[in-house]
N, C-alpha and C positions, 0 to 999 in steps of 0.2 A: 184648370177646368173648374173647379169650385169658386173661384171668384168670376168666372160668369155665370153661375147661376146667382148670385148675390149684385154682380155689377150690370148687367143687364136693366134696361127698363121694362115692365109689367107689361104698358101702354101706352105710345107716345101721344101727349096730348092733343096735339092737332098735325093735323099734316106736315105742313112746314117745321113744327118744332126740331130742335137740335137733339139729336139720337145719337147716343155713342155705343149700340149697341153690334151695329150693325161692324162697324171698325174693330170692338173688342171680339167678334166671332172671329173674323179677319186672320186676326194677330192671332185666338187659338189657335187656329187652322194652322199659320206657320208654323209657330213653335212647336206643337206637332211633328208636323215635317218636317220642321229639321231636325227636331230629339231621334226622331224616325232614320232621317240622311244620317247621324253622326253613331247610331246605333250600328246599322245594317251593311252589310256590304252593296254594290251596285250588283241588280239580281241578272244573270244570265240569262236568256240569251239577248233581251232584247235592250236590257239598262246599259251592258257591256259594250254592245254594237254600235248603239247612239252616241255612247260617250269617245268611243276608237274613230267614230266618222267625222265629230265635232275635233276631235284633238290630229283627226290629219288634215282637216280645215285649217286651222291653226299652224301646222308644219308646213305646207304647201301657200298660204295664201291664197287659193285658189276659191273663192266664194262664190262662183259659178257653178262649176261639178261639183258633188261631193264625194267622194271615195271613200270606199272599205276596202282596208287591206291595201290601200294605195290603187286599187283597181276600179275605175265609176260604179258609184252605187246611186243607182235607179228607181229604186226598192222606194223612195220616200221623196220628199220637195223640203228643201233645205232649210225652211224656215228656225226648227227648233236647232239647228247648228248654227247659224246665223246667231239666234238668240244666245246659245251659251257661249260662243267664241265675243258676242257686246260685252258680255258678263264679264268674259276672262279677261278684256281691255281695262278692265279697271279692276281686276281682284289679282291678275296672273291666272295661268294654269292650275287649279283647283277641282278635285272631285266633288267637293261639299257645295263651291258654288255653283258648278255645273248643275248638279242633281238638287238643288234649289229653282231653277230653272219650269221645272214640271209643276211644281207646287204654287209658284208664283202665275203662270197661267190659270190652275185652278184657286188661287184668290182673287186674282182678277172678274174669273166665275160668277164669285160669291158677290161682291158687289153690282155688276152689271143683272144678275139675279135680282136682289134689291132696285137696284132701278126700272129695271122691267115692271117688277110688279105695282112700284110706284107708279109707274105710267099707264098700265093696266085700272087701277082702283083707286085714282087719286083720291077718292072720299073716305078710304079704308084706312086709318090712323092707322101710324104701325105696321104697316103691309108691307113695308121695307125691310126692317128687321127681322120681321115674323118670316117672310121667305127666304132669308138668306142662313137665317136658322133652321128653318127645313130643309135644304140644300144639304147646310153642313151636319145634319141630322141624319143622311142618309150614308151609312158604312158601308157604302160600294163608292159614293165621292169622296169618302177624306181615306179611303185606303186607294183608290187608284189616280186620287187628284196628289196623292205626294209621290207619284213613283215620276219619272222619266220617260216619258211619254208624249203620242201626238194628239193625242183625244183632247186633251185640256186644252192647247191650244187651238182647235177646232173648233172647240165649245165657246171662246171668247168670238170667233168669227162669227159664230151664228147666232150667239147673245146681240153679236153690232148687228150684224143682219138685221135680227127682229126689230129692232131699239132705229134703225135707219127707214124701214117700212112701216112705225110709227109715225115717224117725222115725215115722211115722205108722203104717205097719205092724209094728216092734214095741213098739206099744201104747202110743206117747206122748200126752197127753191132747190137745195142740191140734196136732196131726201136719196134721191136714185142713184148722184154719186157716192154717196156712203155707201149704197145697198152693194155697189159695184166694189168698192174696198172692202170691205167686209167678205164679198162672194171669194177676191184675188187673194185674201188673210186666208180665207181657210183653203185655197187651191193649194197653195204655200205650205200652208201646215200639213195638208193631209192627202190631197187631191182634190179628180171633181168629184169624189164621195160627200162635199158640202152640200152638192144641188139637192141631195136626197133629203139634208136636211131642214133646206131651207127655202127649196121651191114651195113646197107645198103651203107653205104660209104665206108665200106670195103671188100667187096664181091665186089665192082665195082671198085676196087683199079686202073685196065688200064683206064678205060673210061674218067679219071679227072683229074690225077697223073701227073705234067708235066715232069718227066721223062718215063711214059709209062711204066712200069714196065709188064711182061707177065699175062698172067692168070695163070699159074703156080706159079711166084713169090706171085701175089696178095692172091692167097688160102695159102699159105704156110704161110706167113704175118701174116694174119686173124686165123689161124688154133692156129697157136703158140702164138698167142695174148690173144687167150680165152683158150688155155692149160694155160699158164701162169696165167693169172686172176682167173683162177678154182684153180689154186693151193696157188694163194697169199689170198684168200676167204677162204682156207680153214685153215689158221692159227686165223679167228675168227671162222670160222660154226661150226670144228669137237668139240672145245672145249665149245662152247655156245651150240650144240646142246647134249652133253654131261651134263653138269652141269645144264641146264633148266628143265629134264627130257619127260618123253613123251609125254606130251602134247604139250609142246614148241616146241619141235623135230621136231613132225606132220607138226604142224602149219609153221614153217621154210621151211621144207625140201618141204611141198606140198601145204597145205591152203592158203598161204602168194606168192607161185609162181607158178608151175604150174595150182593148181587150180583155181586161183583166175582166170588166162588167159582162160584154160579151160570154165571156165562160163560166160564168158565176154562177147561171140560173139556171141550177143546176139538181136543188133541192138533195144536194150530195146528204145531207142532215137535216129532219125533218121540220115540216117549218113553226111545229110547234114548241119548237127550240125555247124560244123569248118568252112564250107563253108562258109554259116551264117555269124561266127564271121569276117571272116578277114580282113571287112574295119575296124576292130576296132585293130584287132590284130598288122594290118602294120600301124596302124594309128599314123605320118602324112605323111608317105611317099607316100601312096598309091593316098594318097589327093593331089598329089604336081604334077599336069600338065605338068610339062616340063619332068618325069621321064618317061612316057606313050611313047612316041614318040623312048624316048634314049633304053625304054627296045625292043622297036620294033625294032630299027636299030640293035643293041648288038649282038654278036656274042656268040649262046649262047654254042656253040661247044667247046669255051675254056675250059680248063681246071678247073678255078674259078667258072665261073659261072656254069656250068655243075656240080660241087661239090654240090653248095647251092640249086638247082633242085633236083638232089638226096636226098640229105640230108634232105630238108623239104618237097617234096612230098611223097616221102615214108613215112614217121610218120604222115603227113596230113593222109594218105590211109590208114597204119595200125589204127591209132586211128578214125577214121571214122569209122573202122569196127567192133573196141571195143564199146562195150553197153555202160561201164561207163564215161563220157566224163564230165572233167571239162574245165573251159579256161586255165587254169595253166600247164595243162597236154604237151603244146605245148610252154612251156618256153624256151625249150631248142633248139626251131627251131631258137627262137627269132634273133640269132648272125646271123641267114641266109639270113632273111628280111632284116639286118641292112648293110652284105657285100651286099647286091644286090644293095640295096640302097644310099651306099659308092662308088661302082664301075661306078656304072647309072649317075651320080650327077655331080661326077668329084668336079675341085676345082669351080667349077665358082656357084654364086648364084645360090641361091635354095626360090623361093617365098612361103609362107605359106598363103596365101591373104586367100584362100577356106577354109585350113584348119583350122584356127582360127574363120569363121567369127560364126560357133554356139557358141562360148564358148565367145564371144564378145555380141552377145543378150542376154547367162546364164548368163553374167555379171553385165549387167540392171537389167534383170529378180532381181537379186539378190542385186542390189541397189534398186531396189526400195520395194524392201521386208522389205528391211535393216530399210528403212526409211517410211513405212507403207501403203505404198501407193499400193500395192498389199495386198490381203485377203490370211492369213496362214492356211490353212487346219488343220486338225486334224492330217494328217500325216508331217506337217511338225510344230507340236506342241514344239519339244523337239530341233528346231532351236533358243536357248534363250541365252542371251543375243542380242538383236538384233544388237547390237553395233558392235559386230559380225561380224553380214554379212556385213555391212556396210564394214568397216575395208577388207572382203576378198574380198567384188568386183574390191573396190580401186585397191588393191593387184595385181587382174587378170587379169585387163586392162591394168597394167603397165606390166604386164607381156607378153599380149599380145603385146603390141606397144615394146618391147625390142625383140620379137620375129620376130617379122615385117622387123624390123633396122638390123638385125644381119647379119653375112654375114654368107656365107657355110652354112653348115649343124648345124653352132652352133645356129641358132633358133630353130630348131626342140629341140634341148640340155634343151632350156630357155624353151620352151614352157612348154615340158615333167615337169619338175622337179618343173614350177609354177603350174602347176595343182597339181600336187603331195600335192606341201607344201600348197596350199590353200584347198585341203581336209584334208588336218593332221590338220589346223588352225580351221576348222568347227567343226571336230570330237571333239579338244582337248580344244576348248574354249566356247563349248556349252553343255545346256544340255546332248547329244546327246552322248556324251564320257562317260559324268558319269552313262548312262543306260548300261554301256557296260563294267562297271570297275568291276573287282569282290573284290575290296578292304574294301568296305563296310560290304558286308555280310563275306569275311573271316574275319575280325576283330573284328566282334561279336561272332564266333562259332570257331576260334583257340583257348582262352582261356580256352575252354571246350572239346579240344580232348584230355584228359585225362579221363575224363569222361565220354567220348563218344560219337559222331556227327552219324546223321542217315541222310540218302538223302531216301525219299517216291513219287520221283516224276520219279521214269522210270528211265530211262539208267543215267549213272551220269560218264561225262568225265573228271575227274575229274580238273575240272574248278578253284577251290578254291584251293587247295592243293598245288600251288607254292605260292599263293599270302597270305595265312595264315603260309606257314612254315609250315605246318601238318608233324608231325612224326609217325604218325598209321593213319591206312586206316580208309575211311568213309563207315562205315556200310549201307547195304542196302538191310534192310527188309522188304517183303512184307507188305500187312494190315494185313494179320491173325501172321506174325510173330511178328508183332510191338508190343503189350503188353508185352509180352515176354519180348522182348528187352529194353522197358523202365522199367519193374521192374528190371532188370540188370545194369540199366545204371542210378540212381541217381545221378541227376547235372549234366544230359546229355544235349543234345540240338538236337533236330528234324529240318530237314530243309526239305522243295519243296514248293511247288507253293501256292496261295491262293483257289487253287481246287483241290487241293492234299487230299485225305480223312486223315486226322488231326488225331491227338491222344486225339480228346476229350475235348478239352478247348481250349479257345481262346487264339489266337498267339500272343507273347509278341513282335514283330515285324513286319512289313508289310517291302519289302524294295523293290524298282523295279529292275529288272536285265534284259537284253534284250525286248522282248518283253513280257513279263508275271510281274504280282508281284509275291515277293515272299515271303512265310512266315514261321518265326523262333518260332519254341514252344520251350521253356525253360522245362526241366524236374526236377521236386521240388527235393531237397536234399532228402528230407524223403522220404521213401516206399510209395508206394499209392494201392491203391486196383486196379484187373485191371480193365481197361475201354475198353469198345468196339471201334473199329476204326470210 
């Protein structure tokens, strides 16, 4: 991280010139994530899941349905399995490359970022760099762009989206078939949760377009963008929604899209939810004083900035008005925050005094944890090695004072990616990782999925099932069904909680996992009589 604040350019001389700065963001961004992937464990519930659905893609062959637990999983559109099982074609079976997979969507981000905004401001020297530095400036993208996840690769759909409705409205011939690949990428990746992000920019094609194309052009655009995507969709739906059979079918054609939308608006959680987030969302841009003033003066009629209005208040609005609301759900505005922030900024310093000075006090706070001189609570029990924190304060202060020094927008860059790597250094060198790893308890109960694995504790995602290898699904029998199932399964292994009602004898295991213990009952080779739960 200090050698791109040194190897960065200030201001690229002219538009065309050659910029390596934009590439050297890039390459932080990974190295990052991966220091991050080779730190941390894959985090439950949802790293675990993705990774067990991709590695029974891989067991099966079957790159139609996907399955969890060996059973159709519906829940999501295959694309980011697809993706990590290209991966494993040429690495093998791999955790690290898998979960490289997420991060490499969000680099991808970072540059289509930059070229948006080239395309946006070609008179704007440096508009390339400078947005994609604001991107990775923002510590809600380079902490949720290296996890495992479908956001990122969403956010590349609707980066092409925009980048296709530029070409498309001044008057490229297949402009509308991009727009339609683009629309079928993100159905793939995440659902039609894409239109919300991307209609709205294209229903408004005259308002932003700096060719101005008609409202006839722009519906026609838009029309044939999503005929097209409905038909490039449907070289995976007819045939996945054929070979899964009716269940799957349902689930696809209705459960999974319109009705999920259908029950959504619901205002379960109020819809000033987002509002809420978004010093944290633009944060540090939103923190940086001098941009306040630049967004008041700003013109915001142009055609640019008038895009990233659109484009992120509409998805603010519709997801506001959606019940279910995560922060993640608004990844894909992130490139919006980051051109506004690119455009506002210009080449000239950019101060972060404000916006470092909390994470410069969490840095004491956590020096003097390190070195005892603060009381550790019970919740912050599993901060161990203290040596640790020590080591990460160090880290964050120097992190903070290279962010301070830096010119442009590359301190926001430093900042972002040192917060980043000093919570991957927390997670991965403390307690705190190994409550979170599931390596322990699969390593005890893969050796016995031949013999049979029970989960007794509720919903079971299947958590375990990449990190042990599991080739057969983990059974999951009620209490009145479990006798049953252990006179069936001699040299089985029962797994759930240490308040899971047990099969009767004391657990040859106790092991912590998240927050609960958990505990492993070993099932005897010989028959047994049965025992009540």
């Amino acid at each position: 991280m200090a050698g791109l604040q040194g190897a960065l350019p200030r201001q690229s001389a002219t538009p065309g010139s050659k910029s390596y700065g934009t590439a050297l963001a890039i390459l932080s961004f990974l190295a990052v994530a991966l220091i991050g992937v080779l730190l941390r464990p894959a985090l439950p519930v949802d790293e675990t899941r993705y990774l067990a659905v991709a590695w029974e893609m891989h067991q099966s062959g079957d790159w139609l349905v996907p399955t969890k637990n060996f059973a159709a999983y519906s829940d999501k559109p295959p694309l980011l399995f697809w993706t990590i099982n290209l991966v494993w074609s040429l690495t093998g079976v791999s955790g690290i490359a898998a979960r490289m997979v997420g991060p490499g969507f969000a680099a991808l981000m970072l540059w289509q970022t930059g070229r948006l905004a080239r395309a946006l401001w070609p008179d704007q020297p440096g508009i390339d760099t400078r947005a994609t530095l604001a991107l990775l400036g923002l510590p809600v993208f380079a902490a949720l762009g290296g996890l495992t996840m479908f956001d990122a690769a969403l956010s590349v759909a609707v980066l092409a989206g925009l980048l296709a409705l530029l070409r498309a409205g001044a008057g490229a011939r297949l402009g509308w078939l991009c727009l339609g690949a683009a629309i079928a990428l993100g159905v793939l990746a995440k659902g039609p949760v894409v239109l919300l992000h991307l209609l709205p920019a294209a229903l408004t094609l005259p308002l932003w377009h700096p060719s101005r194309p008609s409202w006839r052009q722009g519906l026609r655009i838009t029309g044939l963008g999503l005929l097209a995507g409905a038909l490039i969709l449907m070289l995976w739906l007819v045939p996945a929604a054929i070979h899964g059979g009716a269940e799957y079918r349902r689930a696809i054609l209705w459960t999974q899209s319109a009705g999920r939308v259908a029950e959504s608006f619901a205002h379960a959680r109020p819809f000033w939810f987002y509002l809420a987030l978004m010093p944290l969302l633009a944060f540090p841009w939103a923190w940086v004083l001098r941009l306040w003033p630049a967004a008041w003066q700003a013109d915001w009629h142009q055609g640019g900035l008038r895009l990233c209005l659109i484009w992120s208040l509409a998805a603010l609005t519709a997801f506001s008005l959606i019940s279910g609301k995560q922060l993640h759900y608004l990844f894909p505005e992130l490139p919006a925050l980051a051109l506004i922030a690119a455009r506002l900024a210009g080449p000239a310093p950019v101060s972060l005094r404000l916006a470092v000075l909390p994470f410069g006090l969490a840095a004491l706070a956590i020096l003097l944890l390190g070195a005892g001189l603060l009381p550790a609570g019970p919740a912050l029990a599993d901060l161990h090695p203290s040596s640790t924190l020590t080591a990460v304060a160090l880290i964050l202060l120097a992190v903070i004072w290279a962010a301070l020094t830096a010119p442009g927008l590359v301190g926001g860059a430093i900042l972002s990616l040192g917060l980043v790597l000093s919570a991957n250094l927390v997670v991965g060198l403390t307690d705190l990782g190994r409550r979170y790893d599931t390596a322990a308890i699969a390593a005890v109960i893969a050796p016995r999925q031949d013999r049979g694995i029970a989960w007794i504790d509720g919903r079971y995602s299947a958590e375990f099932n990449f990190a042990g290898r599991l080739t057969r699904p983990v059974d999951l029998p009620d209490p009145a069904e479990l006798p049953a199932w252990i006179a069936a399964h001699p040299g089985g292994v029962i797994l759930g909680t240490s308040t899971s009602p047990g099969p009767g004898w004391r657990p040859a295991l106790h092991l912590p996992f998240r927050n609960k213990i958990h505990a492993i009952w070993l099932v005897p080779d010989h028959p047994m009589p049965e025992v009540k739960p």
